[in-house]
C-alpha positions, 0 to 999 in steps of 0.5 A, a space after each residue: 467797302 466790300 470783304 469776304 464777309 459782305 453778304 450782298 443782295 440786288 439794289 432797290 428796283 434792280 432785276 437780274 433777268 433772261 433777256 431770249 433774245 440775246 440769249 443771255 442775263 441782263 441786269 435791269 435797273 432805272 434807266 440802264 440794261 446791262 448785258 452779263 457774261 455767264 460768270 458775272 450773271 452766275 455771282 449776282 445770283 448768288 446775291 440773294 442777301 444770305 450768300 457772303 462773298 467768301 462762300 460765293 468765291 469757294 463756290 466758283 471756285 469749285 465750279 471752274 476748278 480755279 484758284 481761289 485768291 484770282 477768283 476773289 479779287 475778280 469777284 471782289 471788282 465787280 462787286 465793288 464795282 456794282 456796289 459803288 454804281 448801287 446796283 448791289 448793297 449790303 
């Protein structure tokens, strides 16, 4: 389970990559491409295996001037979310 103090790095053979012709990140895994939106590519930067949930969300937080309690239970979804599919671990 994933809480504010998770710090989180890329599952084994997942890559977050620039992918120029669609002009956007992807996140590569066996088997599987993902196409991210700006938002979810800028919090899997952030899984660098140093960057806990919480310092992520107080980041975003800044950057797009939002609240923080809505931001964290978005970045909190997905994470859990790519963390069950083990495209994300602890």
């Amino acid at each position: 389970m994933i809480d504010g103090a998770s710090v989180l790095r890329l599952g084994a053979r997942v890559r977050l990559r620039h992918d120029p012709a669609r002009g956007a990140f992807v996140l590569l895994a066996p088997e599987r491409v993902l196409l991210l939106d700006s938002i979810a590519a800028t919090i899997l930067q952030s899984c660098d295996g140093q960057t806990s949930v919480d310092t992520m969300t107080n980041k975003l937080a800044e950057t797009f001037a939002g609240e923080r309690e809505r931001i964290r239970a978005d970045v909190m979804t997905l994470l859990q979310d790519l963390a069950d599919k083990g495209l994300v671990v602890t």
